[in-house]
C-alpha positions in Angstrom: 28.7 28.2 273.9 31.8 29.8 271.7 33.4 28.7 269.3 37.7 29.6 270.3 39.5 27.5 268.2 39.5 24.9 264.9 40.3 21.4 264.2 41.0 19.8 261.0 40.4 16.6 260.7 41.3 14.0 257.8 38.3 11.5 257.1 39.4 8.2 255.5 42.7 10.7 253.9 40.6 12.0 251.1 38.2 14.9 252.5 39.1 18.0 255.2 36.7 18.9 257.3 37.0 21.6 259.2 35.5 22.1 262.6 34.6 24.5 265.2 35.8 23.1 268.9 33.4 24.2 272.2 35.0 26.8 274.2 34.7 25.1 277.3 34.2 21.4 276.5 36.5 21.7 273.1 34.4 19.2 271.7 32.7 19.6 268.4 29.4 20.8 267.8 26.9 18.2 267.5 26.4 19.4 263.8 29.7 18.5 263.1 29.9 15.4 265.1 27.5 14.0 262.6 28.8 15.1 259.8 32.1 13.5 260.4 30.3 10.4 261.3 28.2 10.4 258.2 31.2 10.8 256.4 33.3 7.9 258.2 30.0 6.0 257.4 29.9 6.5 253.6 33.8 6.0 253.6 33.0 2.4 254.9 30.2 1.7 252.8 32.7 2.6 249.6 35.0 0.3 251.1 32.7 -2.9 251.7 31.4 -1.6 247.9 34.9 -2.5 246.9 36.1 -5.7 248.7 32.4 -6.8 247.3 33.1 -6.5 244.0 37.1 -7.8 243.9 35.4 -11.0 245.7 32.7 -11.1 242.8 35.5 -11.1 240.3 37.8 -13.4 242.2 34.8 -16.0 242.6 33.7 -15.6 238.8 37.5 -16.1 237.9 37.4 -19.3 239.8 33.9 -20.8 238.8 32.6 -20.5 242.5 29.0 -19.9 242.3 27.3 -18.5 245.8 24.1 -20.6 246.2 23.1 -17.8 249.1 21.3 -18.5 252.3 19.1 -21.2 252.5 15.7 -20.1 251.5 13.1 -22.6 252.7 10.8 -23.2 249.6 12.4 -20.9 246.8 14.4 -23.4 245.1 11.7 -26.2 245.3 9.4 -24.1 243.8 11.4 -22.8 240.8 12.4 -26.5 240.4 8.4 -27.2 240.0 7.9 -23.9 237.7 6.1 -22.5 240.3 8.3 -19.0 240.0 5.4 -16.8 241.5 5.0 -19.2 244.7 9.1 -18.9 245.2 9.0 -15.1 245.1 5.9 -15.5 247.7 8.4 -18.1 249.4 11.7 -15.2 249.2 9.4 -12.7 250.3 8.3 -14.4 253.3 11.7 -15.7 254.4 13.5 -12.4 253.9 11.3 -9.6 254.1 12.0 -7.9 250.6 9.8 -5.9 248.8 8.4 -7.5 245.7 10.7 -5.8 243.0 14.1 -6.9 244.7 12.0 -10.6 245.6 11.0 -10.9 242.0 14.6 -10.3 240.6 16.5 -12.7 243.4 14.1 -15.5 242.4 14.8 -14.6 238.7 18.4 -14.7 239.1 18.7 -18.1 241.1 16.1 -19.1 238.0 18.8 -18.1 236.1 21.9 -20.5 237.5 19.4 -23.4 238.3 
Protein backbone atom coordinates (compact mmCIF):
# COMPACT_ATOMS: atom_id res chain seq x y z
CA UNK A 1 0.00 0.00 0.00
CA UNK A 2 1.46 3.62 -1.24
CA UNK A 3 0.65 6.51 -0.42
CA UNK A 4 0.55 8.72 -4.39
CA UNK A 5 -1.38 11.52 -3.77
CA UNK A 6 -3.19 14.02 -0.87
CA UNK A 7 -6.59 15.20 -0.10
CA UNK A 8 -7.58 18.09 1.92
CA UNK A 9 -10.44 18.03 3.41
CA UNK A 10 -12.56 20.77 5.34
CA UNK A 11 -14.32 19.40 8.61
CA UNK A 12 -17.30 21.40 9.69
CA UNK A 13 -15.12 24.71 7.76
CA UNK A 14 -12.97 25.33 10.73
CA UNK A 15 -10.05 22.58 10.75
CA UNK A 16 -7.79 21.06 7.56
CA UNK A 17 -6.96 17.86 7.62
CA UNK A 18 -4.77 16.65 5.45
CA UNK A 19 -4.75 13.07 4.20
CA UNK A 20 -2.83 10.52 2.45
CA UNK A 21 -5.13 8.68 -0.46
CA UNK A 22 -4.35 4.58 -1.11
CA UNK A 23 -2.54 4.11 -4.32
CA UNK A 24 -4.72 1.67 -5.66
CA UNK A 25 -8.03 2.08 -3.79
CA UNK A 26 -7.50 6.12 -3.32
CA UNK A 27 -9.18 5.82 -0.20
CA UNK A 28 -7.87 7.06 3.05
CA UNK A 29 -6.06 5.11 5.45
CA UNK A 30 -8.04 3.74 8.15
CA UNK A 31 -6.06 6.07 10.62
CA UNK A 32 -7.31 8.89 8.93
CA UNK A 33 -10.78 7.71 8.30
CA UNK A 34 -11.17 7.91 11.95
CA UNK A 35 -9.73 10.78 12.55
CA UNK A 36 -11.98 12.71 10.28
CA UNK A 37 -14.88 10.82 11.83
CA UNK A 38 -13.89 11.71 15.33
CA UNK A 39 -13.59 15.07 14.25
CA UNK A 40 -17.17 15.26 12.37
CA UNK A 41 -18.27 13.62 15.76
CA UNK A 42 -16.99 16.31 18.13
CA UNK A 43 -18.13 19.02 15.57
CA UNK A 44 -21.73 17.68 16.17
CA UNK A 45 -21.48 17.28 19.69
CA UNK A 46 -20.35 21.33 19.77
CA UNK A 47 -23.29 21.88 17.77
CA UNK A 48 -26.14 19.95 19.89
CA UNK A 49 -23.86 21.80 23.00
CA UNK A 50 -25.09 24.96 21.34
CA UNK A 51 -28.82 24.57 20.13
CA UNK A 52 -28.88 23.12 23.97
CA UNK A 53 -28.06 25.96 25.57
CA UNK A 54 -30.01 28.83 23.18
CA UNK A 55 -33.11 26.45 24.08
CA UNK A 56 -32.20 26.69 27.89
CA UNK A 57 -32.19 30.44 27.54
CA UNK A 58 -35.16 30.70 25.24
CA UNK A 59 -37.25 28.52 27.85
CA UNK A 60 -35.88 30.48 31.02
CA UNK A 61 -36.78 33.75 29.04
CA UNK A 62 -40.33 32.44 28.65
CA UNK A 63 -40.95 30.79 32.26
CA UNK A 64 -41.13 27.25 30.61
CA UNK A 65 -39.91 24.86 33.10
CA UNK A 66 -39.04 21.17 31.72
CA UNK A 67 -40.57 18.66 34.28
CA UNK A 68 -38.30 15.81 32.28
CA UNK A 69 -39.33 12.31 31.72
CA UNK A 70 -41.62 10.68 33.89
CA UNK A 71 -39.74 9.08 36.66
CA UNK A 72 -41.98 6.50 38.36
CA UNK A 73 -41.48 7.19 42.17
CA UNK A 74 -38.95 10.29 42.29
CA UNK A 75 -41.40 12.94 42.65
CA UNK A 76 -43.67 11.04 45.17
CA UNK A 77 -40.95 10.50 47.24
CA UNK A 78 -39.43 14.00 47.37
CA UNK A 79 -43.09 15.12 47.96
CA UNK A 80 -42.95 12.71 51.24
CA UNK A 81 -39.26 13.88 52.18
CA UNK A 82 -38.15 10.71 51.40
CA UNK A 83 -35.03 12.36 49.10
CA UNK A 84 -32.75 9.18 49.59
CA UNK A 85 -35.64 6.71 48.40
CA UNK A 86 -36.14 9.06 45.09
CA UNK A 87 -32.51 8.99 44.29
CA UNK A 88 -32.86 5.00 44.85
CA UNK A 89 -36.18 5.54 42.71
CA UNK A 90 -33.88 7.83 39.69
CA UNK A 91 -31.26 5.39 39.90
CA UNK A 92 -33.41 2.50 39.21
CA UNK A 93 -35.45 4.08 36.38
CA UNK A 94 -32.49 5.58 34.56
CA UNK A 95 -29.45 3.83 35.28
CA UNK A 96 -27.21 6.76 36.58
CA UNK A 97 -24.46 6.56 38.83
CA UNK A 98 -25.17 7.88 42.33
CA UNK A 99 -23.43 11.35 41.92
CA UNK A 100 -25.32 12.46 38.70
CA UNK A 101 -28.79 10.51 40.57
CA UNK A 102 -28.12 12.44 43.76
CA UNK A 103 -27.86 15.89 41.96
CA UNK A 104 -31.05 15.25 39.43
CA UNK A 105 -33.15 14.48 42.51
CA UNK A 106 -31.70 17.59 44.13
CA UNK A 107 -32.51 19.81 41.38
CA UNK A 108 -36.17 18.64 40.74
CA UNK A 109 -36.08 19.15 44.94
CA UNK A 110 -35.15 22.38 43.98
CA UNK A 111 -38.31 23.54 41.43
CA UNK A 112 -40.88 21.33 43.52
Amino acid sequence: MGVTCCAIESVHGRELTVVGLDAVSGTPPPAAQLSTATARRDGAAVRLTEIERRLQLVMDHLGVVDEGPALPGVREHLARGEKIKAIKAYRAATGADRKTAKEAVEAMAGHR
